[in-house]
C-alpha atoms as a printed R data frame, in Angstrom:
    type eleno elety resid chain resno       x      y       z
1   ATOM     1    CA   UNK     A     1   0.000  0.000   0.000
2   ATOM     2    CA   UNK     A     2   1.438  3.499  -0.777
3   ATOM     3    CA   UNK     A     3   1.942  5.906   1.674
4   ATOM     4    CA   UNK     A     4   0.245  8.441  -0.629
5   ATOM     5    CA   UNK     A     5  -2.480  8.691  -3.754
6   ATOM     6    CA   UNK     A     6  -1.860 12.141  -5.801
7   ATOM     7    CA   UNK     A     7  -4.823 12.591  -7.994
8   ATOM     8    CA   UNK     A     8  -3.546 14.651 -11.384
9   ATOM     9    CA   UNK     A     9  -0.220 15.094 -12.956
10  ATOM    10    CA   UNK     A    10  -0.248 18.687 -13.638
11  ATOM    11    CA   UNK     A    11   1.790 21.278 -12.015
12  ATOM    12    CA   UNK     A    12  -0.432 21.274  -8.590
13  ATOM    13    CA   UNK     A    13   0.127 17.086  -8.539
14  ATOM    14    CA   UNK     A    14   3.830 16.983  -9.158
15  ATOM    15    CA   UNK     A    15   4.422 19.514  -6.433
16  ATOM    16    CA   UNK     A    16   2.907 17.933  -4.030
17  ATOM    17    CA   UNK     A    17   4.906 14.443  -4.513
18  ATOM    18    CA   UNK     A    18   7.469 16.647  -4.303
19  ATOM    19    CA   UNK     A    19   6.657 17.700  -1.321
20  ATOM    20    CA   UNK     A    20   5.573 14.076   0.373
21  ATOM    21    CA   UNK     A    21   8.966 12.782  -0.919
22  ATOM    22    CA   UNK     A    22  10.718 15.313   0.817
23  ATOM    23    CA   UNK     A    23   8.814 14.071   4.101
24  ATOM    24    CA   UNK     A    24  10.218 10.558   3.484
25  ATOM    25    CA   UNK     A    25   6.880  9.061   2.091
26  ATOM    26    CA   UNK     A    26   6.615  7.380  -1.220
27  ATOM    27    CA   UNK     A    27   3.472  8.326  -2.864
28  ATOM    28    CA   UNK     A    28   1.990  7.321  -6.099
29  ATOM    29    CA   UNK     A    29   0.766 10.132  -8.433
30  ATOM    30    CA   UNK     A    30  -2.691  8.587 -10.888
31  ATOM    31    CA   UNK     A    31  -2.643 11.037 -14.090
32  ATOM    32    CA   UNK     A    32  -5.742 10.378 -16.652
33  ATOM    33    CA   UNK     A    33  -3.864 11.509 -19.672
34  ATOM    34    CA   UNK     A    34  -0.788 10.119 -21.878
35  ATOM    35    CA   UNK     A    35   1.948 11.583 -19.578
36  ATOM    36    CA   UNK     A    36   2.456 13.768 -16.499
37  ATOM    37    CA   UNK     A    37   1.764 17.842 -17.959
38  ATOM    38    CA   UNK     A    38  -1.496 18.613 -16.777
39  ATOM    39    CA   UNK     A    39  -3.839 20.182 -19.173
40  ATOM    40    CA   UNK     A    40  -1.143 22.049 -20.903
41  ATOM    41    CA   UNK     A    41  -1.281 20.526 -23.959
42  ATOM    42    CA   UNK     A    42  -5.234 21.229 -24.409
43  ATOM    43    CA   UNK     A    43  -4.280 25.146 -24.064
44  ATOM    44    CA   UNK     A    44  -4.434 27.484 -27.132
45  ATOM    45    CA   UNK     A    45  -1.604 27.434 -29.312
46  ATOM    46    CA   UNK     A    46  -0.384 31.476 -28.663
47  ATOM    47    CA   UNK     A    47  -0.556 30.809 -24.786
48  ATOM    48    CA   UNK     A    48   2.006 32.167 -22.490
49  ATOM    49    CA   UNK     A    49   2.486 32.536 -19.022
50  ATOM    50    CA   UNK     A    50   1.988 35.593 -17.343
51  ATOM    51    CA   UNK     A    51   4.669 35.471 -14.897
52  ATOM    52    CA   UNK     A    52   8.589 35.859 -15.794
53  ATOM    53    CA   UNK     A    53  10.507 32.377 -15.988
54  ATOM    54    CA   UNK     A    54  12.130 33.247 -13.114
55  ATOM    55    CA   UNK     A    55   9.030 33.567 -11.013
56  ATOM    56    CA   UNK     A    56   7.605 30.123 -12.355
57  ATOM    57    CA   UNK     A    57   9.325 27.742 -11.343
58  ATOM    58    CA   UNK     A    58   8.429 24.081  -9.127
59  ATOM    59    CA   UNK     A    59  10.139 23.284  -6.071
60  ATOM    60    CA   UNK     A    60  13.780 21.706  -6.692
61  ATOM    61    CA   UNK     A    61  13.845 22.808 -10.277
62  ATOM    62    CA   UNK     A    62  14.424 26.556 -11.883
63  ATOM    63    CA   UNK     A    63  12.821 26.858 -14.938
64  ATOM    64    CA   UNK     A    64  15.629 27.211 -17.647
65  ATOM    65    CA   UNK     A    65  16.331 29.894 -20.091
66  ATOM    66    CA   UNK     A    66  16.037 34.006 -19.970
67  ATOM    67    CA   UNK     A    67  14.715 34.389 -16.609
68  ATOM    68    CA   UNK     A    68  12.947 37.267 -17.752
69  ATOM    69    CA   UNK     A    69  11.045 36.035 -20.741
70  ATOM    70    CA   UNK     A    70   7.227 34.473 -20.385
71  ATOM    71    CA   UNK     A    71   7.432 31.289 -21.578
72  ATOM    72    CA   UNK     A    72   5.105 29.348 -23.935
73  ATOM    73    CA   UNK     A    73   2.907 26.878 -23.695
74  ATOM    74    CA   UNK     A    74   5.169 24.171 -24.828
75  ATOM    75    CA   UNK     A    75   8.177 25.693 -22.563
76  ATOM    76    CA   UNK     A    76   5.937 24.552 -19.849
77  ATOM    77    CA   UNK     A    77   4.651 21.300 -20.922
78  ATOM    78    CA   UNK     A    78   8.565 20.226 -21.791
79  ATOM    79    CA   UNK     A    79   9.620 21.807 -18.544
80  ATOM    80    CA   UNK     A    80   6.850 19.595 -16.510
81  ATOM    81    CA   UNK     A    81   7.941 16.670 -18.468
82  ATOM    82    CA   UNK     A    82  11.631 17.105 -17.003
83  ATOM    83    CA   UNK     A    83  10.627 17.623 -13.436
84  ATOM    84    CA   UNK     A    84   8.161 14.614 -13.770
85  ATOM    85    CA   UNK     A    85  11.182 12.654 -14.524
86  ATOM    86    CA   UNK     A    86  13.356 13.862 -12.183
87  ATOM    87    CA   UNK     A    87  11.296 13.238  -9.305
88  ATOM    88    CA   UNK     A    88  11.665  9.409  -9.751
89  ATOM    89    CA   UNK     A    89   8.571  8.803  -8.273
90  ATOM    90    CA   UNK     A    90   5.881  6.009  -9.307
91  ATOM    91    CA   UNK     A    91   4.032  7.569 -11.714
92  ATOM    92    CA   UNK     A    92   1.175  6.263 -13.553
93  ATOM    93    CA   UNK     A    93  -0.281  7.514 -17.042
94  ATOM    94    CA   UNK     A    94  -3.696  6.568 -18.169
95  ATOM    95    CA   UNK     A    95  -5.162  6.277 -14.951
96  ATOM    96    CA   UNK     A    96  -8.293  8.128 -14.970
97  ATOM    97    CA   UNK     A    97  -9.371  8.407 -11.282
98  ATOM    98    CA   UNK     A    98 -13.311  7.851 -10.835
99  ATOM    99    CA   UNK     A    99 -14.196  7.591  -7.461
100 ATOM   100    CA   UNK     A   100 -12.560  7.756  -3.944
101 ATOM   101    CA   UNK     A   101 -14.171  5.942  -1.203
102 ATOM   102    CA   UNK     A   102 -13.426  5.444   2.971
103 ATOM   103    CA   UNK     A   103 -14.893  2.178   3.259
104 ATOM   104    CA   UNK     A   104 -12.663  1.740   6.133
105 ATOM   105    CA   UNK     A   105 -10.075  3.270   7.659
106 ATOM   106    CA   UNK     A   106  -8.242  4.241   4.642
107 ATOM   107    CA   UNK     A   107  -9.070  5.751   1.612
108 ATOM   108    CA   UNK     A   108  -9.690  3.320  -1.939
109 ATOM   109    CA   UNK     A   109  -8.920  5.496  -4.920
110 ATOM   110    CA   UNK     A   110 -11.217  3.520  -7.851
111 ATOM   111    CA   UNK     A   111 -10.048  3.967 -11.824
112 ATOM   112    CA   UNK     A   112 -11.640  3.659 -14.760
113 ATOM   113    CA   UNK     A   113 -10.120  0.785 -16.004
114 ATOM   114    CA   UNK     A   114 -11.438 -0.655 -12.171
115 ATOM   115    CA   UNK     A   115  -8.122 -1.003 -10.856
116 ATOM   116    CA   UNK     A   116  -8.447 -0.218  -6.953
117 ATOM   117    CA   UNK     A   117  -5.619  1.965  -4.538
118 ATOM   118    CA   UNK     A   118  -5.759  2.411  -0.746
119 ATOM   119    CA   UNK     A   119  -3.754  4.554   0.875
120 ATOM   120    CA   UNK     A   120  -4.128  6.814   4.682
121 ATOM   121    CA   UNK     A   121  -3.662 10.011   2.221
122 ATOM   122    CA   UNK     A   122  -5.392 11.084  -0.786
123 ATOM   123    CA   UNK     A   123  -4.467 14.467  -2.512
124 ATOM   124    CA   UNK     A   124  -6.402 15.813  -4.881
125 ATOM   125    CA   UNK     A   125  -4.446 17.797  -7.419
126 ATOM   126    CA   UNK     A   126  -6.730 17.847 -10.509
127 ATOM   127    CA   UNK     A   127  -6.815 21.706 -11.463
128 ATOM   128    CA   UNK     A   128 -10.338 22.773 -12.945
129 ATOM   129    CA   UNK     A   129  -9.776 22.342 -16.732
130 ATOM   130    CA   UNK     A   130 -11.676 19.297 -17.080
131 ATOM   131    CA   UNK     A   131 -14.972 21.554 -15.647
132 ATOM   132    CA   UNK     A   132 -15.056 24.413 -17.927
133 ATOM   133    CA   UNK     A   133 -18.286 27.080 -16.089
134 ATOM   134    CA   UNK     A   134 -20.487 27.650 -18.829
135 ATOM   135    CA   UNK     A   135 -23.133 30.709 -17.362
136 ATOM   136    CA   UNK     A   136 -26.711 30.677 -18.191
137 ATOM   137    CA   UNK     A   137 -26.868 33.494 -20.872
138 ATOM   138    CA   UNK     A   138 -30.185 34.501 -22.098
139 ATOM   139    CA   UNK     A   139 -31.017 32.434 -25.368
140 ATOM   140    CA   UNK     A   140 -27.820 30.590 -25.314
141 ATOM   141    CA   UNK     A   141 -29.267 27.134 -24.940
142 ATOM   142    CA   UNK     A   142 -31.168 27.817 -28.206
143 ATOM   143    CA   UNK     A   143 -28.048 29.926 -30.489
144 ATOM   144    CA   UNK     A   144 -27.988 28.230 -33.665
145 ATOM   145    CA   UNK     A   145 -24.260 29.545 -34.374
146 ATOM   146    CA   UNK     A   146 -21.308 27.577 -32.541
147 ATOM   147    CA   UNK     A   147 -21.054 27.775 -28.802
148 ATOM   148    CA   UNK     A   148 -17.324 26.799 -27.426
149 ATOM   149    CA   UNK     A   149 -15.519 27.346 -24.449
150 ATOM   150    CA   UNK     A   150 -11.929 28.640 -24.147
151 ATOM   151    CA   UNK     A   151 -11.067 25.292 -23.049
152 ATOM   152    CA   UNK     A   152 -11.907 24.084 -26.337
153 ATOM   153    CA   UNK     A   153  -9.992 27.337 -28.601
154 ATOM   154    CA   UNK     A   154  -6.802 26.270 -30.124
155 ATOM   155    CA   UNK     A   155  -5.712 29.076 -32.729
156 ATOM   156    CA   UNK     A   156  -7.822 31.673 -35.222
157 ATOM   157    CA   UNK     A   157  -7.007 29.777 -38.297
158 ATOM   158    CA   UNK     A   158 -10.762 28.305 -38.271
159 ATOM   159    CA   UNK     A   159 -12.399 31.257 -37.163
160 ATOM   160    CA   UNK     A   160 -11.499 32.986 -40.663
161 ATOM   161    CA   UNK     A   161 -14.111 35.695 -41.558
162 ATOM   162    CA   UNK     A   162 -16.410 34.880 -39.040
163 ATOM   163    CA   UNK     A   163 -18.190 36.679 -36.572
164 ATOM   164    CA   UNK     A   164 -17.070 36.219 -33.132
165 ATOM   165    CA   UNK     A   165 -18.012 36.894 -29.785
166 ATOM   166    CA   UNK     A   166 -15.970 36.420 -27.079
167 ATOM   167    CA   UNK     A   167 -17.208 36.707 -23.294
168 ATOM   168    CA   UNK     A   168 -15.271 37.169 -20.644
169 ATOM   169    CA   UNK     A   169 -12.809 40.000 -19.222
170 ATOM   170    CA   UNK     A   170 -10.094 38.252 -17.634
171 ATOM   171    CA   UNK     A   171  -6.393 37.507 -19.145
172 ATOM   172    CA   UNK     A   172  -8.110 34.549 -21.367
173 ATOM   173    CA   UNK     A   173 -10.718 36.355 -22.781
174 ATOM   174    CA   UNK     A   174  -8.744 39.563 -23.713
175 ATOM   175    CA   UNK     A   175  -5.858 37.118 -25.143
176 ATOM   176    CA   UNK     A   176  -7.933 35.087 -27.338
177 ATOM   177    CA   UNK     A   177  -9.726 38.192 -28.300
178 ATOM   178    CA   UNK     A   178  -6.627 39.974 -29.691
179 ATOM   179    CA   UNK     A   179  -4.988 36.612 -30.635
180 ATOM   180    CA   UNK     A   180  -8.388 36.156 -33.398
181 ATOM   181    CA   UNK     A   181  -8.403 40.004 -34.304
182 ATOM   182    CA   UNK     A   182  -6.457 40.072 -37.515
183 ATOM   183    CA   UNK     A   183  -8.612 36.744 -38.845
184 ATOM   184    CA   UNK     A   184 -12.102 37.634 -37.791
185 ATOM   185    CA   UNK     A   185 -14.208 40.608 -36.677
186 ATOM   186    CA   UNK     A   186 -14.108 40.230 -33.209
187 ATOM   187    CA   UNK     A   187 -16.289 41.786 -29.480
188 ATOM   188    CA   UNK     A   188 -15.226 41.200 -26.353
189 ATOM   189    CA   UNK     A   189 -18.456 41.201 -24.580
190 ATOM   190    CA   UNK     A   190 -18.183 41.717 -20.736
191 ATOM   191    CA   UNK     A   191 -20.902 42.426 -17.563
192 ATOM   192    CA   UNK     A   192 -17.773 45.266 -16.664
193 ATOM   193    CA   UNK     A   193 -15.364 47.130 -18.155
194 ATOM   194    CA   UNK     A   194 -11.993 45.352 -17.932
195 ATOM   195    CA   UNK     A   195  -9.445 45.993 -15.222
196 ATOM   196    CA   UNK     A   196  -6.138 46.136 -16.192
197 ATOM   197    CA   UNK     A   197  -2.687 46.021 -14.144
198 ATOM   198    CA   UNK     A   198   0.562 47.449 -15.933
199 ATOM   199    CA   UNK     A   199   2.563 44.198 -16.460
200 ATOM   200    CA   UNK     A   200   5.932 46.315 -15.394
201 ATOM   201    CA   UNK     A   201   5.054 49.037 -13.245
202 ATOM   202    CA   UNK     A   202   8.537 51.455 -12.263
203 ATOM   203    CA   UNK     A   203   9.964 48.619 -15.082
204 ATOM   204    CA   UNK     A   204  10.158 45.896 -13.293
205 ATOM   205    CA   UNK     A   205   7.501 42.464 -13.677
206 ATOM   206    CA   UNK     A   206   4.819 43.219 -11.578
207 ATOM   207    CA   UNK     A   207   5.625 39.556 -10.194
208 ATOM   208    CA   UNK     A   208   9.009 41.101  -9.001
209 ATOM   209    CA   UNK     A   209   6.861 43.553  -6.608
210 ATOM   210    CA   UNK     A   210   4.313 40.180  -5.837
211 ATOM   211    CA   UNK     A   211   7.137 38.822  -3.962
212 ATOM   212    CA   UNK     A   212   9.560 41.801  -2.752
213 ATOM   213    CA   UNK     A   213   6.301 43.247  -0.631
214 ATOM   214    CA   UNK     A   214   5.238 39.540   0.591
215 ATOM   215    CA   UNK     A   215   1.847 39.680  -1.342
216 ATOM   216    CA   UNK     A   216   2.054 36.605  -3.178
217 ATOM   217    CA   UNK     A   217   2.262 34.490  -0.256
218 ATOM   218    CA   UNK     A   218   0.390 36.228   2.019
219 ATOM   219    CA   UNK     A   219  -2.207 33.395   3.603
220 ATOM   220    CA   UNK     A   220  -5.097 35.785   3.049
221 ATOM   221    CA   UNK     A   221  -7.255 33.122   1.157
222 ATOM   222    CA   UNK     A   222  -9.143 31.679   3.657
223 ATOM   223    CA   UNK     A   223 -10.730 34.755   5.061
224 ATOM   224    CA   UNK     A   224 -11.841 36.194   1.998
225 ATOM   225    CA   UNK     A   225 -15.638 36.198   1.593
226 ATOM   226    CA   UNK     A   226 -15.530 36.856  -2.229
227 ATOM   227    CA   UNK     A   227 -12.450 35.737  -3.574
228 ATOM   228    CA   UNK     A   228 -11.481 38.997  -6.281
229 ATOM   229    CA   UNK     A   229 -11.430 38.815 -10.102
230 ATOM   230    CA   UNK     A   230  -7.779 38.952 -11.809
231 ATOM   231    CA   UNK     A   231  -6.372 41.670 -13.731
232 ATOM   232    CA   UNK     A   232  -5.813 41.663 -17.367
233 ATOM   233    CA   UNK     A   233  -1.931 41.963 -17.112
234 ATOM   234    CA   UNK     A   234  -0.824 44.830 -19.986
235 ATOM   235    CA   UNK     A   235   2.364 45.434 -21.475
236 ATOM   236    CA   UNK     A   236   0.570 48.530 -23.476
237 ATOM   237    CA   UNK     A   237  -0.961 45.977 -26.142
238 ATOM   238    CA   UNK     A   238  -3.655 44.724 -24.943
239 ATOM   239    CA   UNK     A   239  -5.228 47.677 -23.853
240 ATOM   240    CA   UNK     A   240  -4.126 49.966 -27.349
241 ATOM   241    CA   UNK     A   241  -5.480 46.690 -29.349
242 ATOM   242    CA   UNK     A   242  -9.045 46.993 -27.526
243 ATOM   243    CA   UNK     A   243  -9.113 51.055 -27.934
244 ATOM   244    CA   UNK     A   244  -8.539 50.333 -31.584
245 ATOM   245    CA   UNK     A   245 -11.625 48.388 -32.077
246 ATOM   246    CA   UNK     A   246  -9.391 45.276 -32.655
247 ATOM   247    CA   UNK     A   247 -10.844 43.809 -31.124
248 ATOM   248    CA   UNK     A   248 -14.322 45.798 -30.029
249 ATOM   249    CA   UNK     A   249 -15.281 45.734 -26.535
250 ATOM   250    CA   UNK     A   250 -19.173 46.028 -25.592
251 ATOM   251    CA   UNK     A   251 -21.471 45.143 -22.455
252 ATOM   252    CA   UNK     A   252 -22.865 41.705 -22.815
253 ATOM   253    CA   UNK     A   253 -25.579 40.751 -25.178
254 ATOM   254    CA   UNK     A   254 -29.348 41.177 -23.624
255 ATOM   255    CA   UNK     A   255 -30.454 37.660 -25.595
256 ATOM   256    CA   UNK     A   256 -29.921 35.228 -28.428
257 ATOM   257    CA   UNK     A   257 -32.447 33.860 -31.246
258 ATOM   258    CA   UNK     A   258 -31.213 30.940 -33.458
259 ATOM   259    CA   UNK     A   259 -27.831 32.924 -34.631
260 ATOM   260    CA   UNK     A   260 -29.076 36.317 -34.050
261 ATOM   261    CA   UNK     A   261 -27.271 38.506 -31.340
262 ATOM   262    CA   UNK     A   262 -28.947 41.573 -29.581
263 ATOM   263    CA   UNK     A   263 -26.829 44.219 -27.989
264 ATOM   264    CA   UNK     A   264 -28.049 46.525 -25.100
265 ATOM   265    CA   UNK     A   265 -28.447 49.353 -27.240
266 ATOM   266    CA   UNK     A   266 -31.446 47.493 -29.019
267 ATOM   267    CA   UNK     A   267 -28.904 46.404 -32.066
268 ATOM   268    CA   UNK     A   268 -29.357 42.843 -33.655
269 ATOM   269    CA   UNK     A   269 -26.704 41.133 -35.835
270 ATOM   270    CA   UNK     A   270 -26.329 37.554 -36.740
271 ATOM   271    CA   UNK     A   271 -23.071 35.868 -34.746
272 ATOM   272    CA   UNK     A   272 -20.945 33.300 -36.351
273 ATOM   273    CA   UNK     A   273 -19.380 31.805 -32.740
274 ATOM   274    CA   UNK     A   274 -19.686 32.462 -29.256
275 ATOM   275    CA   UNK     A   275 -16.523 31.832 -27.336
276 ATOM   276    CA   UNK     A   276 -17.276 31.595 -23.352
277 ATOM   277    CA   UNK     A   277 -14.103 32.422 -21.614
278 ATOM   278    CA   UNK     A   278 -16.036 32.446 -18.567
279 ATOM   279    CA   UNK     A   279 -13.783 30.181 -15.958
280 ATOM   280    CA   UNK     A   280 -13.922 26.617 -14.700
281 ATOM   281    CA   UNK     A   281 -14.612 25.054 -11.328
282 ATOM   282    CA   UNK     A   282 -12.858 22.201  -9.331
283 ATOM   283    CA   UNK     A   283 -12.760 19.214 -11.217
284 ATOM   284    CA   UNK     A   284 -13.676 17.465  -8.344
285 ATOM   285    CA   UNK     A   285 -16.626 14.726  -9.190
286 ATOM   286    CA   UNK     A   286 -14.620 11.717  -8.045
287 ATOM   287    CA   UNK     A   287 -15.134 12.717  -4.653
288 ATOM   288    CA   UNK     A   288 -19.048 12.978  -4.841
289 ATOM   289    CA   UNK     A   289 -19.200  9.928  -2.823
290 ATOM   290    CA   UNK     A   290 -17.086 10.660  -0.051
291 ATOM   291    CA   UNK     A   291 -19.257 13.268   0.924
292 ATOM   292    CA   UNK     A   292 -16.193 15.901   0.962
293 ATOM   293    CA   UNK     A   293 -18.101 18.556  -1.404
294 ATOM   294    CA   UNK     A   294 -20.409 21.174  -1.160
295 ATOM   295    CA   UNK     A   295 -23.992 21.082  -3.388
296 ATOM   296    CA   UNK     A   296 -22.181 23.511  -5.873
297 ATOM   297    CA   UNK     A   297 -19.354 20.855  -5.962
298 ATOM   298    CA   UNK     A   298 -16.797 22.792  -4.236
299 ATOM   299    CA   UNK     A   299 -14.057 21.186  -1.504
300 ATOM   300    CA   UNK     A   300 -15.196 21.586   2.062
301 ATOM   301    CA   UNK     A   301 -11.333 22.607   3.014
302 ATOM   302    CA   UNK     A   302  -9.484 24.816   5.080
303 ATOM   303    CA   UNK     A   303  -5.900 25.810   3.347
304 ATOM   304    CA   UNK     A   304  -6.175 22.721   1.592
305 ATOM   305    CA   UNK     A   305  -7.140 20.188   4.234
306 ATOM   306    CA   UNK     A   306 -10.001 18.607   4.054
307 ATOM   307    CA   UNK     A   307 -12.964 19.677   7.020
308 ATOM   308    CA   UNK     A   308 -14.742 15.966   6.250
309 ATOM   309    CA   UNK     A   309 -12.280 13.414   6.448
310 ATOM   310    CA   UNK     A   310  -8.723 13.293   7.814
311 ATOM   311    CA   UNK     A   311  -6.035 12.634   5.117
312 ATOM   312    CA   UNK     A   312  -7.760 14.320   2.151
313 ATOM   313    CA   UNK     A   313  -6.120 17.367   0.697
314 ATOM   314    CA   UNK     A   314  -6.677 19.542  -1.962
315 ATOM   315    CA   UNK     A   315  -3.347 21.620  -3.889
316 ATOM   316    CA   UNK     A   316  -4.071 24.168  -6.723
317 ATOM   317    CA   UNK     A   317  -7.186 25.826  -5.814
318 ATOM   318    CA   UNK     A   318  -7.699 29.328  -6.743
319 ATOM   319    CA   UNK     A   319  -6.800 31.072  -3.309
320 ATOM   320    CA   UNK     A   320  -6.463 28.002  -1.314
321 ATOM   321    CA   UNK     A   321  -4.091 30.223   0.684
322 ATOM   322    CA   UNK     A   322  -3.088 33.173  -1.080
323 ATOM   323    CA   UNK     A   323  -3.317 34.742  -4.282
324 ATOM   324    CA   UNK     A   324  -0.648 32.544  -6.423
325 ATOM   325    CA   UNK     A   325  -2.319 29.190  -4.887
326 ATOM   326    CA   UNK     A   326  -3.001 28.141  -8.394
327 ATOM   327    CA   UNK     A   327   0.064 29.265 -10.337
328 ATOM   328    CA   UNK     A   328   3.092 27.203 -10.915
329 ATOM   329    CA   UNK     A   329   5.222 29.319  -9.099
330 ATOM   330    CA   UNK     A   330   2.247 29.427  -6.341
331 ATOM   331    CA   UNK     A   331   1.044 25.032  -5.862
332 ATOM   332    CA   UNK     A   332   4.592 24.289  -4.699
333 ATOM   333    CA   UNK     A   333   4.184 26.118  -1.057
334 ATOM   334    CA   UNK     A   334   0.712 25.152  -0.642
335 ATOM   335    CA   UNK     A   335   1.968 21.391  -1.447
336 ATOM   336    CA   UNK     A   336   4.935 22.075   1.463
337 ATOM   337    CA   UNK     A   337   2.216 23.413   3.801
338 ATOM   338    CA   UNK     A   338  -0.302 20.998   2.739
339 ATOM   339    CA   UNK     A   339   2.143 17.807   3.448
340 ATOM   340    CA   UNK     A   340   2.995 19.103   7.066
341 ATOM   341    CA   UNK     A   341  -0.044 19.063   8.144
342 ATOM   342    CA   UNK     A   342  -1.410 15.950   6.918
343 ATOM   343    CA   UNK     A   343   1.297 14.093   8.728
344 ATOM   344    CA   UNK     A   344   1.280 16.369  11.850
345 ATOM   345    CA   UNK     A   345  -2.971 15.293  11.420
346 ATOM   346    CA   UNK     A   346  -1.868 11.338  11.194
347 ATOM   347    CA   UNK     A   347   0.459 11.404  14.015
């Protein structure tokens, strides 16, 4: 039996068998796809991160190149793929985790392929990809056009001379908004006006004064009542791309019939696509049956430990602790904190 069942391979998962190694156990990490990078590879093609290289980094292992530059998608996925490895932990691909259980007195982490896993500690590292929030927009259930989520946007090569609509006014939205510009006439429609944060304020990465003035670790998360939207981060573009109408940025539509659009301003034109870059939630349905969620399927947790059941943890939720809880450079302190406690719990 392991000492330890990590649920997901992504960034959140591979810190924290990082940080249960460190502790002297020997857990086993399940990931559902082909090898240990998260959802990475399912991201749009002109992805990059937000933060500097140098502030995005996973425990034991700097992430290489100009420390300065944002790094791609495929920077991260290859960069996961080498810290995977050097872990030299047991690892398993293709394990699609369905259901954990406490028949007893440990946990039994269930696949699909109905193997069976018990272990005294379960974490559950799965990110919120896989659960993509789709909101209840007037006439949306009954557009005509094509209805995808961000989730689901790879690059504007398909989108050629279409008419798109993008919701949303967070860093996704306004990227794949400006990323589709130059192929297709393109509205950011949002509930309120975007807020944007200079990306290098007094010129240097705003991630630079994150960390010099404590922020981004300050444990903050659990007493905030409303956790607070993000900031678009702007290095000038995004911002001079949306005052120049490429793309256009309106309030959100009033209602939808078949492939017709209406604005609040009583305007009606027909829509191509709707692209919802509206969030996700936990991916969390595997635990349904332990009873460790809430009705809206959130983790009944404090910092990451579970409130429900001793053992069960949670790494890479948005604000578990603080504001970078969910960020690469962010998972690996909540994973440190996370694996204290859960021994200091089972002693």
């Amino acid at each position: 039996m392991p000492d330890a069942v990590v649920i997901g391979g992504g960034q959140a998962g591979l810190a924290s068998v990082h940080a249960l190694k460190a502790r002297g156990l020997k857990p086993v990490l399940l990931e559902a796809g082909d090898e240990p990078v998260g959802s990475w590879p399912h991201y749009y093609d002109s992805l990059h991160l937000f933060s500097p290289a140098r502030y995005s980094s996973l425990p034991g292992m700097a992430f290489p190149g100009d420390p300065d530059r944002y790094p791609h998608r495929d920077e991260v996925i290859d960069y996961l793929r080498r810290y995977a490895a050097a872990l030299d932990a047991d690892i398993r691909t293709g394990h699609r985790v369905t259901a954990v259980t406490r028949p007893g007195g440990e946990f039994l982490v269930s696949t699909e392929a109905g193997e069976e896993l018990a272990a005294p500690i379960v974490i559950a590292a799965t990110g919120a990809f896989t659960s993509p929030h789709r909101p209840a927009l007037p006439g949306l259930d009954r557009f005509t056009g094509t209805v995808l989520h961000s989730s689901e946007y790879r690059e504007p090569g398909p989108f050629a001379g279409q008419r798109v609509v993008v919701v949303g006014a967070a860093n996704s939205a306004v990227q794949i908004a400006v990323d589709l510009a130059p192929h297709a006439r393109v509205t950011l429609a949002t509930r309120k006006p975007i807020r944007y944060a200079a990306q290098k304020p007094l010129g240097r990465d705003v991630h630079f004064w994150f960390t010099v003035t404590g922020f981004d670790v300050l444990p903050i998360g659990p007493w905030l009542r409303t956790k607070p939207g993000m900031l678009v981060l702007d290095a000038g573009g995004y911002r001079a791309a949306i005052a120049a109408g490429t793309p256009d940025q309106r309030r959100m539509f009033t209602a939808l019939d078949g492939d017709t659009l209406t604005w609040p301003d009583g305007v009606r034109e027909r829509v191509d696509t709707i692209i919802l870059a509206t969030g996700f939630r936990p991916g969390l349905s595997y635990l349904d049956k332990l009873g460790a969620l809430d009705p809206a399927g959130m983790p009944k947790q404090q910092r990451g430990l579970s409130t429900t059941h001793p053992g069960l943890g949670f790494v890479g939720l948005e604000w578990q602790r603080s504001f970078s809880s969910a960020t690469i450079r962010g998972v690996g302190r909540d994973a440190a904190y996370l694996a204290r406690r859960l021994l200091t719990r089972r002693a």
